[in-house]
N, C-alpha and C positions, 0 to 999 in steps of 0.2 A: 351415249357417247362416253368414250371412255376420258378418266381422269386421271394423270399424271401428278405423282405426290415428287418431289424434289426435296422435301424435308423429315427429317426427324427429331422426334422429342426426344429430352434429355431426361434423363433419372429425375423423377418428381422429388425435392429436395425431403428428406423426414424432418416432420413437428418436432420441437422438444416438448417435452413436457411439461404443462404450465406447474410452480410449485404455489399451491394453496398454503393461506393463512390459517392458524386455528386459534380461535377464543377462549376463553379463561376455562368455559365449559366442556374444551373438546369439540365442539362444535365449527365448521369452516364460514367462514366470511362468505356468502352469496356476495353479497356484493360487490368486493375486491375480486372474487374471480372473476364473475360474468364483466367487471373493467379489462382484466387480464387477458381474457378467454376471448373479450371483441379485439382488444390489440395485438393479440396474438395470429388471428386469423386475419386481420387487415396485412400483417406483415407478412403471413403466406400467401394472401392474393394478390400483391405485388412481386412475391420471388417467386410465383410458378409459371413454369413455361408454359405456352397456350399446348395445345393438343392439336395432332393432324388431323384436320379437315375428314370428318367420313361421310359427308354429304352424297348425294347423287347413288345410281344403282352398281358403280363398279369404277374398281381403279386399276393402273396397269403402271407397275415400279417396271423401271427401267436402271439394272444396276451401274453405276460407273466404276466400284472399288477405287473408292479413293478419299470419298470426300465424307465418311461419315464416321469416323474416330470421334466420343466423345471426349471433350479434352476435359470436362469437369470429372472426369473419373480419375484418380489416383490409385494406379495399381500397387501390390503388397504382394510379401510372402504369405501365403497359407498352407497350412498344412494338408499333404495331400490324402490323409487317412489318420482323421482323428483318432485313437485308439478308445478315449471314453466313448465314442458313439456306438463303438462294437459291444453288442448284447457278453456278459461272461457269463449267464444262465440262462437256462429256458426264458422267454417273455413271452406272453399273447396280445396282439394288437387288434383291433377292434377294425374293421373298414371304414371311413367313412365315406359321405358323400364325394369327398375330392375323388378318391380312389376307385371309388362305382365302377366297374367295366374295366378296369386295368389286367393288363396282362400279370402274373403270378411275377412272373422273372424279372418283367421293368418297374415293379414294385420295389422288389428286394434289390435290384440294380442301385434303385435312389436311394431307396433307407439304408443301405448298408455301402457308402460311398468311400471309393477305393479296393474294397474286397473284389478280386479277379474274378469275372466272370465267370470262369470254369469251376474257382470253390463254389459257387450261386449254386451253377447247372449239377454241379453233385450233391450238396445237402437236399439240394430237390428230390433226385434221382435216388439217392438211399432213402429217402422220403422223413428225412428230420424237419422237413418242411410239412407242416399238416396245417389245411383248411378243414374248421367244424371237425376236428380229427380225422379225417380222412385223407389218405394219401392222393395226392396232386401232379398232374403235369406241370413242365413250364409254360405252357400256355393259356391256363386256366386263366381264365376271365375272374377278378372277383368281384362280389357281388356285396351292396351294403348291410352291415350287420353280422359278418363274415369274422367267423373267429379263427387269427392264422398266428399260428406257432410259429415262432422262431427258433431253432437251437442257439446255445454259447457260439461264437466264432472263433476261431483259434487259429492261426494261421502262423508259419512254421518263421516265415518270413515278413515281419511287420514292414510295412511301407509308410516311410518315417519320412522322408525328403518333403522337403520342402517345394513349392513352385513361386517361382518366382513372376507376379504377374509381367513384368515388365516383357519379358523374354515372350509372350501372346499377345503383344499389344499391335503387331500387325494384325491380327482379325479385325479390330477395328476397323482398318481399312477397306474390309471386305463384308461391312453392313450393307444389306442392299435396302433393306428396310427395317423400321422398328417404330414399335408404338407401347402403349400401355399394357397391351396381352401379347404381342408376339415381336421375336427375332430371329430375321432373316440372312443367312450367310450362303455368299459364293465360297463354297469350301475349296481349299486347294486338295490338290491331289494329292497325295502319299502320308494323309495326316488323316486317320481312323476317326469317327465320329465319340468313342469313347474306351477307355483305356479295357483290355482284357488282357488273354492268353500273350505272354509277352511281349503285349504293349502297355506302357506304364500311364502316360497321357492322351487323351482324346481330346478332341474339338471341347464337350463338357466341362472336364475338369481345366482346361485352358481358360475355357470362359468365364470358370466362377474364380479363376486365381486372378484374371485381368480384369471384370466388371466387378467388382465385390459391394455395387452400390445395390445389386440383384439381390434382393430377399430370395429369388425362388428364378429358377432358369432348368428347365429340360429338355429333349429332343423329341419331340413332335415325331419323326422317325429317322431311315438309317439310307446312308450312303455309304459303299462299298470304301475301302480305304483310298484304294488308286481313283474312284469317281470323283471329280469334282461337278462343284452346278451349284443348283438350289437346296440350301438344307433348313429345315424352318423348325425354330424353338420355342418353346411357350413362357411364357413370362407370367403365368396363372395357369392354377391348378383348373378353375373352370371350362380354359380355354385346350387344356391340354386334352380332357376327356374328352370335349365337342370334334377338336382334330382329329381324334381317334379313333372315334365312330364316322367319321368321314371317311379315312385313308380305309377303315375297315369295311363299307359297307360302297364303298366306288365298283361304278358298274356305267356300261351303257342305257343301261333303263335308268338307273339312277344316279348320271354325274355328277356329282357332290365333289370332283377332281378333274383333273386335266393336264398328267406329269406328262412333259414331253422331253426326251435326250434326242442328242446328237453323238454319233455313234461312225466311225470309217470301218467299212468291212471290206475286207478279201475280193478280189474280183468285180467281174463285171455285173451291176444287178439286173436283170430282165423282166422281173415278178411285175412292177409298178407298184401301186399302190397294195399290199399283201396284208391280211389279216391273219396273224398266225397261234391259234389255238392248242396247245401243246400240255400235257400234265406236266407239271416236275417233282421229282425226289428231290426236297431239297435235303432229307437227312444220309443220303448217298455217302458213304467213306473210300474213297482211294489213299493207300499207303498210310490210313489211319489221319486225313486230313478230309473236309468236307470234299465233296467234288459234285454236284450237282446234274443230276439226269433226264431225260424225259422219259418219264414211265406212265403207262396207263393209268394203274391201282396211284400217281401221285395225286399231287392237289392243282386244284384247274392254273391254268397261267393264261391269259389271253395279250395279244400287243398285236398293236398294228405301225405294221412298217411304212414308210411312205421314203421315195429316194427324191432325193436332193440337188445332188450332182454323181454322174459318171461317169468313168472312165472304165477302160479292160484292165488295168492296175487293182483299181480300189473305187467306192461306192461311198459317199457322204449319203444317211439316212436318217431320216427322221422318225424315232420309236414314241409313239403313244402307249403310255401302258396302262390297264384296264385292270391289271393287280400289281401287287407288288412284291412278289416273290423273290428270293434272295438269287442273286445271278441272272434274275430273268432274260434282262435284253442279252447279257453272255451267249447262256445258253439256248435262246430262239434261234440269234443269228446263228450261230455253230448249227444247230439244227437246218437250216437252209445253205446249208455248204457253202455261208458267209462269214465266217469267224473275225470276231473282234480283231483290230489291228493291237499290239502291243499286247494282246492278252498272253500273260505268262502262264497262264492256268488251261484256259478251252481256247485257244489264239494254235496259228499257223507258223513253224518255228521258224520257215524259211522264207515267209510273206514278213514275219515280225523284221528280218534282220533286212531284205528289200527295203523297206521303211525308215532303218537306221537311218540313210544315207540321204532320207529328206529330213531328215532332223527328229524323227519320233523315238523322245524316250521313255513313254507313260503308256498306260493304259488311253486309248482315242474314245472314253465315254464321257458325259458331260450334259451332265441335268440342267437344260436351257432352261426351262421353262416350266411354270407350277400355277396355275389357276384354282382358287380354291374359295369356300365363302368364310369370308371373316365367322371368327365364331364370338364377337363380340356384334357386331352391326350387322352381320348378315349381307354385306356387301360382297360383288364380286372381285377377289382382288387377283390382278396377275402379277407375278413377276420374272423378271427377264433376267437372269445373269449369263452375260459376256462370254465369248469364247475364249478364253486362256490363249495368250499372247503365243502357248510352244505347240498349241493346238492349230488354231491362224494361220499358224507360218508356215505347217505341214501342207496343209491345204494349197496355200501356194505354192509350195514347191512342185506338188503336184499338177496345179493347174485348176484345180477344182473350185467351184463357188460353195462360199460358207452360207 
């Protein structure tokens, strides 16, 4: 039976530092600290917040976006691209256990925070980037013990601005859950998960300028920009591998996941329940921009569709997806002569603008739903984020059940 959490914990408050005494000889007082050291720690287990309940085999959050803004966090300026952090000579870094299994790219994404993604994907690509001196893809997995090159970074353009937390303190609003390893957001639509090719802020760097009580926050994985839904962040490095290997190794033999969107396509759907199996290119280029295809020689993609409500207009469905390829559910439906409603990219330009006139002005996908095992307790956990209020209203203007 599943279990409903309605709370979250707040930022574990940080120890100070007890300050020891020392004796004529140099030597510390044992026994004024171990005074200090039991007064100190009685005073944190009265100031620490208890911790969410992970009892039982499985929990099921139910998001509201509203009520979980912590208010003990006091948001700041920080600087959005430290410049001392940037390497000015070769370095070699050592892998460790945190990093075990990490992709090449989401590596150097975090250590070298603020640098544009596309400087990343080129020192890769000219291969200034070397593991155990050998030249690398962006997808290399590294492995512990892994000796990786860095070059100097130099960028032509420093990215000096500030952020101002206060200006992200709506996210707050849109926790659907959180605990001591992870953070869960109903992302809105038209806000990228992390800053790249001319976009300067992402979900990321919003979070660490408005939570700054966060030692350590990254993205578990990626939602399209125009997607909103479930986006889940790791608040530990242990926990962020364990997700990794999950999202990475999800299958029907092996659900270790269970992403499901909500999705309006084109027309009338007749398939019913549709399993649909398709490769995709995701490295495909049109007019020198990604465009995403189904090609044989790509990499497997599988989703299964399930419809929801229809009409001869348009088709509310529900997509299970079984990987997670970039554009997938896009390019499935397109594939089924069902095309994304509001898709500016693989979308129907004269189905898009039919849609205006119920009020749709986004992309209609929407990551409901995320079932996954805690990678601290091993618990089942789901979570539910809501249909966006401009999402809803379409649907009724249509007629259609959400």
């Amino acid at each position: 039976m599943s279990k409903k959490l309605t709370s979250k914990t707040r930022p574990r408050p940080s120890r100070s530092a007890n300050n020891s005494s020392a004796d004529k000889n140099g030597r510390r007082s044992s026994k004024s600290n171990s005074l200090a050291s039991r007064h100190d720690q009685s005073k944190d287990a009265r100031r620490r917040p208890d911790k969410p309940t992970q009892r039982g085999k499985s929990h099921s959050i139910v998001g509201n976006s509203g009520n979980a803004q912590n208010s003990s966090v006091t948001p700041r300026k920080v600087d959005a691209q430290p410049e001392a952090k940037l390497p000015t000579k070769v370095t070699f870094v050592e892998v460790d256990e945190n990093h075990d299994g990490q992709r090449l790219d989401n590596f150097l994404i975090t250590r070298l925070k603020g640098v544009p993604k596309t400087h990343i994907y080129r020192i890769i690509r000219k291969g200034e980037v070397r593991v155990n001196k050998g030249r690398v893809k962006q997808t290399t997995r590294l492995k512990l013990g892994d000796s990786l090159r860095i070059p100097p970074i130099r960028l032509s353009d420093k990215l000096n601005a500030e952020l101002d937390g206060n200006k992200y303190s709506f996210l707050g609003d849109m926790i659907l859950f959180e605990d001591d390893a992870l953070l869960v957001l109903n992302k809105p639509s038209g806000m990228a998960v992390h800053a790249g090719s001319g976009i300067k802020i992402g979900v990321i760097e919003a979070l660490r300028a408005y939570r700054t009580d966060l030692k350590y926050i990254e993205l578990v994985h990626r939602l399209d920009r125009e997607t909103s839904g479930v986006l889940v962040l790791a608040k530990k490095a242990s926990a962020l591998k364990t997700l990794h290997d999950d999202f990475k190794t999800n299958s029907l033999k092996n659900p270790r996941l269970d992403k499901r969107y909500l999705t309006l396509v084109k027309g009338q759907w007749h398939h019913g329940q549709r399993r649909v199996t398709k490769a995709l290119n995701t490295n495909a280029r049109r007019h020198g921009e990604r465009n995403v295809v189904v090609d044989p020689n790509g990499s497997y993609a599988s989703s299964i569709m399930t419809p929801k409500s229809v009409s001869k207009l348009a088709s509310l469905i529900e997509v299970k997806l079984l990987t997670g390829r970039t554009h997938q559910v896009r390019v499935h439906c397109l594939s089924e002569n069902h095309p994304v409603a509001g898709d500016q990219k693989y979308g129907d330009e004269g189905f898009n603008k039919q849609l205006k006139s119920s009020g749709l002005s986004r992309l209609f996908l929407h990551a409901a739903k995320l079932t996954f095992f805690h990678p601290l307790t091993q618990a089942s956990v789901t979570i539910d984020a809501p249909l966006p209020k401009e999402l809803s209203g379409v649907l009724s203007n249509l007629a259609l059940d959400s």
